[in-house]
Short mmCIF file of the C-alpha atoms (twelve columns), coordinates in Angstrom:
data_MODEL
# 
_entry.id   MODEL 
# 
loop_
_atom_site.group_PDB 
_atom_site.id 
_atom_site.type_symbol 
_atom_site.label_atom_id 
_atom_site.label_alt_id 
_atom_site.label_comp_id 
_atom_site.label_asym_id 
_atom_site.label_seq_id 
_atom_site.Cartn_x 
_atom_site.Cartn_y 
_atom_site.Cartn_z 
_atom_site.pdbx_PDB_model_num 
ATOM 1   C CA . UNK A 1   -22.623 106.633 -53.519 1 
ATOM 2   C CA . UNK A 2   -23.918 109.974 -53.081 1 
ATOM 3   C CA . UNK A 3   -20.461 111.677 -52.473 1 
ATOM 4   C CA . UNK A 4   -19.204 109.567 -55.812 1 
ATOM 5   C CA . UNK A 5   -22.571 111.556 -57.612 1 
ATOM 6   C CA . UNK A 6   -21.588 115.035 -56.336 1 
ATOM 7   C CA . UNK A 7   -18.572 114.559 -58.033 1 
ATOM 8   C CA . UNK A 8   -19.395 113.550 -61.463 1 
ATOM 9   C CA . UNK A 9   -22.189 116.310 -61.719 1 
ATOM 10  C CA . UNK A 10  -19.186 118.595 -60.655 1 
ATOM 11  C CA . UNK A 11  -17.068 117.044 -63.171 1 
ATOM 12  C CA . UNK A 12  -20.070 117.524 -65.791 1 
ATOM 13  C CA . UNK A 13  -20.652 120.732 -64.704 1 
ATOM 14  C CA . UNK A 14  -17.387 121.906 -65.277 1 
ATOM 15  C CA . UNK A 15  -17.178 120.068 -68.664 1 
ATOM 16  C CA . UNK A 16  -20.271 121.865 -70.059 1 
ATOM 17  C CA . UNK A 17  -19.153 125.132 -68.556 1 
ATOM 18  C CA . UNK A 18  -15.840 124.824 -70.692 1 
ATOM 19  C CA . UNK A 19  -17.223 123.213 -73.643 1 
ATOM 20  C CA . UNK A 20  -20.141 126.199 -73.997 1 
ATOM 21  C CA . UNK A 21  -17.749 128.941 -73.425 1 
ATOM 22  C CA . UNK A 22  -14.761 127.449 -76.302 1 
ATOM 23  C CA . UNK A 23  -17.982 126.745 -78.443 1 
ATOM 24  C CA . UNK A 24  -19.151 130.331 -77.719 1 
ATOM 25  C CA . UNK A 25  -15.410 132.019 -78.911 1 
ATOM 26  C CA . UNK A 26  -14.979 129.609 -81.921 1 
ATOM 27  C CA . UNK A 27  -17.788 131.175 -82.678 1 
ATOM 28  C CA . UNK A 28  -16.846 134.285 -81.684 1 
ATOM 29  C CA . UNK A 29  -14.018 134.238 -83.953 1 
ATOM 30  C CA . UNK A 30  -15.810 132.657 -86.742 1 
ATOM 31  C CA . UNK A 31  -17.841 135.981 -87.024 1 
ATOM 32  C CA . UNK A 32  -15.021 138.133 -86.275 1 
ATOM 33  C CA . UNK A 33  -13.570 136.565 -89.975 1 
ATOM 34  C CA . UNK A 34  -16.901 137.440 -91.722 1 
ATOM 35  C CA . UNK A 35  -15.783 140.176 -94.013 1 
ATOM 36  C CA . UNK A 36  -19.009 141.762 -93.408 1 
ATOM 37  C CA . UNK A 37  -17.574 142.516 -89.924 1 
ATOM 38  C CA . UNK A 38  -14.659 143.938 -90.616 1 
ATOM 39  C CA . UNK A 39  -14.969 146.794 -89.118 1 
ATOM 40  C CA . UNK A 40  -14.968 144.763 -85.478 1 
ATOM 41  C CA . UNK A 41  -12.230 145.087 -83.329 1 
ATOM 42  C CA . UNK A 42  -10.745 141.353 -83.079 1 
ATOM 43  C CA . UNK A 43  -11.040 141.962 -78.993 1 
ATOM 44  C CA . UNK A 44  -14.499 144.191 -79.462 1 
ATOM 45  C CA . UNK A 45  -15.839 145.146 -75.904 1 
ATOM 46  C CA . UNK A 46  -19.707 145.518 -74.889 1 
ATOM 47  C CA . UNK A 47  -18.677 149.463 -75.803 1 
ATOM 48  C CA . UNK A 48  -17.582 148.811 -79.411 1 
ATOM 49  C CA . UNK A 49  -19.996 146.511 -79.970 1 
ATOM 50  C CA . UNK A 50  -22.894 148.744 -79.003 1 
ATOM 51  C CA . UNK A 51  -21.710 151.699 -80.957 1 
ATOM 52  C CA . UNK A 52  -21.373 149.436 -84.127 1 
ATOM 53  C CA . UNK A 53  -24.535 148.528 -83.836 1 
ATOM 54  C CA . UNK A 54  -26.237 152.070 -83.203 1 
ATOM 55  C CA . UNK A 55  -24.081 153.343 -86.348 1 
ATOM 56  C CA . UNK A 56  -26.058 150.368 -88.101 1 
ATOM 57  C CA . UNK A 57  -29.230 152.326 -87.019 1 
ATOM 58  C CA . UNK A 58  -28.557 155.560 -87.054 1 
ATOM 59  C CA . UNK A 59  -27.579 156.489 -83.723 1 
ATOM 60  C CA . UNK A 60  -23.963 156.625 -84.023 1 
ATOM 61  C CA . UNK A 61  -21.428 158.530 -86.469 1 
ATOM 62  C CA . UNK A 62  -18.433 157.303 -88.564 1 
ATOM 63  C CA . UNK A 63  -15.238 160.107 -88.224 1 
ATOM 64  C CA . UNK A 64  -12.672 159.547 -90.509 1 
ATOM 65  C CA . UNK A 65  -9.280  160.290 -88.676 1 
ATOM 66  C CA . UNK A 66  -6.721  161.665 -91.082 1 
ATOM 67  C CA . UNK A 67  -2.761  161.136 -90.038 1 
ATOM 68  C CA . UNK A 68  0.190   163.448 -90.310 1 
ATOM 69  C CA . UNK A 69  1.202   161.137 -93.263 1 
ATOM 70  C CA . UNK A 70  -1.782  161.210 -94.941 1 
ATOM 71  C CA . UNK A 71  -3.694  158.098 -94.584 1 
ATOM 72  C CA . UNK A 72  -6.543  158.027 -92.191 1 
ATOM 73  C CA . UNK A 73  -8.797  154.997 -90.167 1 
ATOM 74  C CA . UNK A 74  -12.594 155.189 -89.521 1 
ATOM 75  C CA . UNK A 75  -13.226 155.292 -85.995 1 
ATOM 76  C CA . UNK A 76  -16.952 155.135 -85.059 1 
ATOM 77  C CA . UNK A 77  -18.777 156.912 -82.106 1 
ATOM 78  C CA . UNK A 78  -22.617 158.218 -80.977 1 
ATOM 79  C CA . UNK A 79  -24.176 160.926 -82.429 1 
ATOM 80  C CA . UNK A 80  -23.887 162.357 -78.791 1 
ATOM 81  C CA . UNK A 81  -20.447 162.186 -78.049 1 
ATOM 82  C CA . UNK A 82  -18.088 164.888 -76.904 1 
ATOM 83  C CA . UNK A 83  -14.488 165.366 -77.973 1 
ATOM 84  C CA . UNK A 84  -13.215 162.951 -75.061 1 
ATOM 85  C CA . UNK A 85  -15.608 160.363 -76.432 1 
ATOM 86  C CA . UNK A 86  -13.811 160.866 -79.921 1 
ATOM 87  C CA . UNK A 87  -10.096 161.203 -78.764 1 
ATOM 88  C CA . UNK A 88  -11.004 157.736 -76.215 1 
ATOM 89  C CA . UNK A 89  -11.872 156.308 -79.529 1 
ATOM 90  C CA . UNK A 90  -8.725  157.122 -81.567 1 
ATOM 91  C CA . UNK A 91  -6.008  156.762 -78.922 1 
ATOM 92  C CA . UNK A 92  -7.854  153.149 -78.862 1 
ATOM 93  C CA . UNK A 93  -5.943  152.889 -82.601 1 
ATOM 94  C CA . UNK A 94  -3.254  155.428 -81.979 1 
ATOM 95  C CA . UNK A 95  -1.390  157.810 -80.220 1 
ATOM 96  C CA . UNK A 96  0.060   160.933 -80.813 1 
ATOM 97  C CA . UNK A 97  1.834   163.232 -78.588 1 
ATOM 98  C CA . UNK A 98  2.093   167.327 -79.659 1 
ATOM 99  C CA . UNK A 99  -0.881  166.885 -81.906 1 
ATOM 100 C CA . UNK A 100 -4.201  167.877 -81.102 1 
ATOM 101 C CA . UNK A 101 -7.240  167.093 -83.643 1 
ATOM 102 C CA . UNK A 102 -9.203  169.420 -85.552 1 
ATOM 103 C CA . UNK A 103 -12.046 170.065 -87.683 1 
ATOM 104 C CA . UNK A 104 -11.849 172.343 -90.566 1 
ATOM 105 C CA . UNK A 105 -8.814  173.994 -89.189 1 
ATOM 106 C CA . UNK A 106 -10.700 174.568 -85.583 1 
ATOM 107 C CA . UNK A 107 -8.853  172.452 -82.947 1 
ATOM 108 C CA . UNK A 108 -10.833 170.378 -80.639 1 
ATOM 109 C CA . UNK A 109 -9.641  171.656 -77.232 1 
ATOM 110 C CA . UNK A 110 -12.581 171.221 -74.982 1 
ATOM 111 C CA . UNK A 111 -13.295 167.856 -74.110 1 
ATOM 112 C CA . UNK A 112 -16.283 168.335 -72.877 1 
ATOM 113 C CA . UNK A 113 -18.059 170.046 -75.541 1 
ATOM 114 C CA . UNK A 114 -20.265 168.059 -78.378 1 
ATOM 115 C CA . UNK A 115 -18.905 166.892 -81.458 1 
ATOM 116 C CA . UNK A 116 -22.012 168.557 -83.196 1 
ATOM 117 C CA . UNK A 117 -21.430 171.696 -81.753 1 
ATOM 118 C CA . UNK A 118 -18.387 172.073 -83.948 1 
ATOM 119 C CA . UNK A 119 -20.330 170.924 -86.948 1 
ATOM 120 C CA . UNK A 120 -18.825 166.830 -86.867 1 
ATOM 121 C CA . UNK A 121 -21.432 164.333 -88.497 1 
ATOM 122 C CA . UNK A 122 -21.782 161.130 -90.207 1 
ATOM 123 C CA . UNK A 123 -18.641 160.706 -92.292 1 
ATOM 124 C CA . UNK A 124 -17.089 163.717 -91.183 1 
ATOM 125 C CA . UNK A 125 -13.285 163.935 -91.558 1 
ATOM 126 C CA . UNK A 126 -10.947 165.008 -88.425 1 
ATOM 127 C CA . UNK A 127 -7.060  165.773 -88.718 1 
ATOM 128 C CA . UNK A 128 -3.835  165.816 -86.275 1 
ATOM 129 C CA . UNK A 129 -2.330  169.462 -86.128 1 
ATOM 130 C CA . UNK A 130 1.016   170.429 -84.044 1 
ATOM 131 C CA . UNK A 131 -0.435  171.618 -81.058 1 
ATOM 132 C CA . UNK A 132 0.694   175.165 -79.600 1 
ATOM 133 C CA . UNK A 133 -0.745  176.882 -76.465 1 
ATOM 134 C CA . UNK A 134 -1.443  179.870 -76.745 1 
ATOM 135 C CA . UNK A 135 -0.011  182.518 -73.767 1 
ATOM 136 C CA . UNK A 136 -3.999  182.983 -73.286 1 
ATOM 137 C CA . UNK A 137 -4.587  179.484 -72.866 1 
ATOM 138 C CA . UNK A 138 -2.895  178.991 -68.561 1 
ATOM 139 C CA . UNK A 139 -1.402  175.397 -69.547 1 
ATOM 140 C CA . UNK A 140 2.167   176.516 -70.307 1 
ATOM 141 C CA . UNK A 141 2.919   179.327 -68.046 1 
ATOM 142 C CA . UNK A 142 6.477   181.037 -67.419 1 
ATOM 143 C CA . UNK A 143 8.434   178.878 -65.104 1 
ATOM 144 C CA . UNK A 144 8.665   180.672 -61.833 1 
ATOM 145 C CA . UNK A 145 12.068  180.987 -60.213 1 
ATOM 146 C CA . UNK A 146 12.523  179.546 -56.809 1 
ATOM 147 C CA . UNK A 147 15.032  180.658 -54.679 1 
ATOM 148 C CA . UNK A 148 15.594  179.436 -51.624 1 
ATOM 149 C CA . UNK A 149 16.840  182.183 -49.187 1 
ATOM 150 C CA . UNK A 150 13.523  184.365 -50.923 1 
ATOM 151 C CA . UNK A 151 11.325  184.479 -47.705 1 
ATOM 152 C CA . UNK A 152 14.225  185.068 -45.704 1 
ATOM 153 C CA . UNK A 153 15.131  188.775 -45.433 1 
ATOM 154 C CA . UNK A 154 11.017  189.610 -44.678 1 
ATOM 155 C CA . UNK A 155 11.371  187.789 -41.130 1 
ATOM 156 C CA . UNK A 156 15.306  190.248 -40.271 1 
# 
């Protein structure tokens, strides 16, 4: 008798444990639809979710992300973030590949420095530009020649 009660407050258990969480993404999904919420990722993590939230108070920024063929897509981060935060943010939406963004014609390079040190804000508006390094710049450097027998005459 006992054994046959384990069991169906297992079975229960289980039950309620399904039935709360397809009760909690119907509605899940039903806000997701809201129009209101459009903005909402249809897979939103904790992340999104929280930065949606702070640009509702204030704490965050929406960057308007301008394409190559001239239409854009909001993405939103904090008021805080650096340029990895922002490029995390767009590659989320899309790629690119011998682009780099800029702002006002001044390409953000340094990852780790703050958006508002370049002067991005609140409805600011970023752009893709073909991306050239400069010979300054270390990241494309001549290609050094190998050769193989090099080392070789030193040690005759």
């Amino acid at each position: 008798m006992e054994s046959g009660a384990k069991e169906e407050g297992k079975v229960l258990g289980y039950n309620s444990k399904n039935v709360k969480k397809v009760a909690l993404l119907s509605t899940l999904a039903a806000l997701l639809d809201d129009p209101i919420l459009a903005d909402v990722p249809k897979k939103p993590s904790l992340s999104d979710v929280d930065t949606l939230i702070n640009l509702e108070l204030g704490s965050a920024m929406c960057i308007s992300s301008f394409k190559l063929d001239g239409t854009y897509f909001d993405v939103a981060v904090m008021n805080s973030a650096t340029v990895k935060d922002l490029k995390l943010a767009i590659k989320k939406r899309h790629v690119w590949a011998n682009f780099c963004l800029a702002y006002h014609n001044e390409k953000l390079l340094d990852d780790g420095a703050a958006l508002q040190d370049f002067g991005v804000r609140n409805n600011s508006q970023v752009h893709f530009l073909p991306y050239v390094a400069s010979k300054g710049s270390g990241r494309h450097s001549k290609r050094r020649k190998h050769r193989f027998f090099h080392g070789l005459n030193k040690h005759s």
